[in-house]
N, C-alpha and C positions, 0 to 999 in steps of 0.2 A: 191438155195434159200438163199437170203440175211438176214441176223439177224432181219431183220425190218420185212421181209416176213413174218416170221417164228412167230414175237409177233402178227403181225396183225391175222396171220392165226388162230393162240392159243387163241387170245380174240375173233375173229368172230365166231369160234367154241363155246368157253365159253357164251359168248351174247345168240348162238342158243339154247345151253343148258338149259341155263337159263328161256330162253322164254316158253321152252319146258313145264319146270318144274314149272314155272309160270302160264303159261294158265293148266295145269294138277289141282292146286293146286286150281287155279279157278273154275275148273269145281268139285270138289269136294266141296266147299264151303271155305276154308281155304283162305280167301280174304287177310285179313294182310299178309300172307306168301307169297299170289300171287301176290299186290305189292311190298312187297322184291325183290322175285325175280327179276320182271318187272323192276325195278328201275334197278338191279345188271346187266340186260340184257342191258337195256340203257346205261348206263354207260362201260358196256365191249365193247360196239358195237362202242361210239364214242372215247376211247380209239382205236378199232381197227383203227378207219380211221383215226387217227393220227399219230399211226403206218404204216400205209401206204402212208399216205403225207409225214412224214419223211423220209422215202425209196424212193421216186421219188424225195423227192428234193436232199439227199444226190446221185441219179444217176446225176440228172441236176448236180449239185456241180462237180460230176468225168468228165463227159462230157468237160465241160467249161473247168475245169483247164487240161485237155487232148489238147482240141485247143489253151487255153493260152500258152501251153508249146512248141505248134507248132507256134507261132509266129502270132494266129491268134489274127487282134483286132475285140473284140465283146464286148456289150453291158454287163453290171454287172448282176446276175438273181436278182429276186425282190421278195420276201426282199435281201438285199446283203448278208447275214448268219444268222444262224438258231440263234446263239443268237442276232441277231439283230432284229429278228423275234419274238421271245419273249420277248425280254426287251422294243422295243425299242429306245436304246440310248446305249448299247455297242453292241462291233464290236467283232467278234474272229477273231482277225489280223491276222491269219496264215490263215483262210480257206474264208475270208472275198474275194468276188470277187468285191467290187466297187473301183473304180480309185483314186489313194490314192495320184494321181499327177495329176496337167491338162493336157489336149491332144493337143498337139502341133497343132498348125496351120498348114495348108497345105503350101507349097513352091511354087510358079508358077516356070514356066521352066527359063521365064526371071529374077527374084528374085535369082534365083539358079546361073545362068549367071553371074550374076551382083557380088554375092558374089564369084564367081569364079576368075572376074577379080581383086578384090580387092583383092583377095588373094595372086591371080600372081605378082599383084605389090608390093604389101608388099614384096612375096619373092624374087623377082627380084634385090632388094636390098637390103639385107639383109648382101649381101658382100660388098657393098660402103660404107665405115665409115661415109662419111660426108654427107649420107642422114640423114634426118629430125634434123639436126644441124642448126639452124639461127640463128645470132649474129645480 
């Protein structure tokens, strides 16, 4: 169980709790107490499921930079990092997955070819002093 699991589980518990002792507090008459409660339950319960959004997206995060590291190219997740997700407008460069360079154009075979031959004749003479010399 991941740290994130573990707060989500702790508030989802706590939310039930609450509700518990919420609707109890209801049923007694104690209304101020039992929206207290109600509120505190609200509020642990979407706390939990931020704790468990953050746990799925920091796996997406592991995932992704497991295939980046294999040499795979994939698409950035979205938001591109979690502080980018809450600020919107900074980035945490170290865990940040969007493309921080463009993505090269693709090569056709002929393109490839072509810069193949230029190449060969560049080196091809390389040893003749008096290539690209004109007086």
């Amino acid at each position: 169980m991941t740290r994130y699991q573990k707060k989500a589980w702790i508030r989802f518990s706590g939310s039930a709790a609450s509700l518990t002792v919420g609707v109890l507090l209801g049923s007694w008459g104690a209304f101020s107490l039992c929206l207290l409660f109600l509120n505190i339950a609200t509020f642990l319960l979407w706390r939990g499921w931020g704790a468990r959004r953050e746990g799925i997206r920091i796996q997406a995060e592991i995932e992704w930079w497991k295939k980046a590291k294999n040499g795979v190219e994939q698409e950035s997740l979205s938001p591109c990092c979690l502080l980018f997700g809450e600020t919107l407008y900074q980035h945490d460069e170290a865990r940040c997955t969007r493309r921080k360079y463009p993505m090269p154009r693709v090569i056709s075979r002929e393109e490839l070819a072509e810069i193949d031959a230029a190449w060969a004749e560049i080196i091809s003479h390389m040893d003749d002093p008096e290539y690209g010399e004109e007086l």
